[in-house]
N, C-alpha and C positions, 0 to 999 in steps of 0.2 A: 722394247729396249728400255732396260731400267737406269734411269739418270736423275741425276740430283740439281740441284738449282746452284749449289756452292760443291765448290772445289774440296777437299779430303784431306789428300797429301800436299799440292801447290800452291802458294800463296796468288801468286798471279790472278785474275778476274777482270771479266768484264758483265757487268749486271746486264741482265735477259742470255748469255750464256749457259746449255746446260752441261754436263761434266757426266762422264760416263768413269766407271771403276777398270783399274786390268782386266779381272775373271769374269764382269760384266759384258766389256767389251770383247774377250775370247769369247764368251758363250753367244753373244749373240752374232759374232761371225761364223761360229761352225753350225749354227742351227742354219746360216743362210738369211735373218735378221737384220740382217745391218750389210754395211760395206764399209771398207778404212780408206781415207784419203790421208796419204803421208805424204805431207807438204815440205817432206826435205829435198835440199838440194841435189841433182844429180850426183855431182861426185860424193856426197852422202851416202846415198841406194846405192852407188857402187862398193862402198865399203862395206856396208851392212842393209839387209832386207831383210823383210818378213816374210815367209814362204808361203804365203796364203793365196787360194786363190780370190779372196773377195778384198784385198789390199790393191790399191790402185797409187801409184805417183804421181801426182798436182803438184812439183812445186810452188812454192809462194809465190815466188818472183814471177811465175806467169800463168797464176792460176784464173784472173779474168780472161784469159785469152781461153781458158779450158770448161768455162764455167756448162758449155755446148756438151762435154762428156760426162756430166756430171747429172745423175739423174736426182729428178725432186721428188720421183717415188718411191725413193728406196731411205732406211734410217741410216744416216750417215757418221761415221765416225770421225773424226780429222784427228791425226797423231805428227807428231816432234816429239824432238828427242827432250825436251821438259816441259812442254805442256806452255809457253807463251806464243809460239808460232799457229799452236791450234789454235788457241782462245782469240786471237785475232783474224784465223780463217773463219772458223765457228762463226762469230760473229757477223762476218763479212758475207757467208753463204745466209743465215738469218734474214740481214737485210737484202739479200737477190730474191728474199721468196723460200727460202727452203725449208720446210716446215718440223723437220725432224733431227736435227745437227746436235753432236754434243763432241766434248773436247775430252780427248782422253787423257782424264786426270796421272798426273805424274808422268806424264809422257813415256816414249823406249826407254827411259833411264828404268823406270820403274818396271816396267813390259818385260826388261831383262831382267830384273833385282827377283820377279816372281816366276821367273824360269818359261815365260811365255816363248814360242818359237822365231829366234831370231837367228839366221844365216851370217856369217861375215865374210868376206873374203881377203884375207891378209896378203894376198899376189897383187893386191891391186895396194901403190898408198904405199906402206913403208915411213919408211924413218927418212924418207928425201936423201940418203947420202947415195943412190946411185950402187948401190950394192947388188949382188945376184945377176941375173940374165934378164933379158927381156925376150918379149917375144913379141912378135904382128900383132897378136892380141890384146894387146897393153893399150891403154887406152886411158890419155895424158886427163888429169882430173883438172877440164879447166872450166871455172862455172859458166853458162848462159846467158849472155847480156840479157839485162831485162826485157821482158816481155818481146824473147825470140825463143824459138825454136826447134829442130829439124827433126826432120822425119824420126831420127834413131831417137829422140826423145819421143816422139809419141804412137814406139813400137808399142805400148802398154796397154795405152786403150783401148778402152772396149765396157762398153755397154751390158750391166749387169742387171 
């Protein structure tokens, strides 16, 4: 996995963090390389995901409680949507021990500015005025008290 020591496009930093590129980061999830930890918040994922299968969701808010699915053999990536939420997981997986972490430089803002594959789903979310139909499927975006959460949060898991 090719990573830099400083950041590119972000200003953001934290020194001993390393910083992975977008088409770095694409290339070395399709070889199979790496894995993504996207530390956004559920009702995040709900509005937009990456359709990969080597993309996993940690949220932040209770990503110590996760740290158990989270393999130390594999190169890992952590992505947000601008790159300060990684560089402070990054960081934070560094100090558990993780010997291969980088933070993906420019976060999804960038992931989608270079046409990388990003899902959205606009059914979910809206403009809050309560317009359109709903259906049983609807599924209210209310975030996860800290460090909880249930089963439908960790349908994802899984050991890569």
């Amino acid at each position: 996995m090719k990573t830099t020591d400083q950041p590119i496009i972000q200003n953001f930093q934290i020194e001993g963090v390393k910083h992975i590129s977008v088409s770095d980061a694409f290339e070395a999830l399709n070889s199979g390389n790496a894995v993504m930890l996207d530390v956004r918040e559920l009702n995040e994922v709900q509005l937009e995901s990456v359709p990969l299968d080597r993309v996993l969701n940690h949220p932040m808010s209770v990503i110590m409680d996760r740290l158990p699915y989270i393999p130390k053999d594999q190169n890992i990536i952590v992505a947000c949507p601008g790159g300060v939420r990684s560089v402070k997981v990054a960081n934070m997986l560094n100090l558990e021990g993780y010997p291969n972490v980088a933070s993906l430089d420019g976060g999804f803002m960038l992931w989608k500015a270079k046409g990388m594959p990003m899902e959205s789903n606009p059914s979910v979310g809206g403009c809050g005025c309560n317009s359109g139909t709903h259906t049983k499927e609807d599924k209210p975006l209310v975030a996860a008290p800290m460090n909880s959460f249930s089963i439908e949060d960790l349908k994802n898991l899984k050991m890569i």
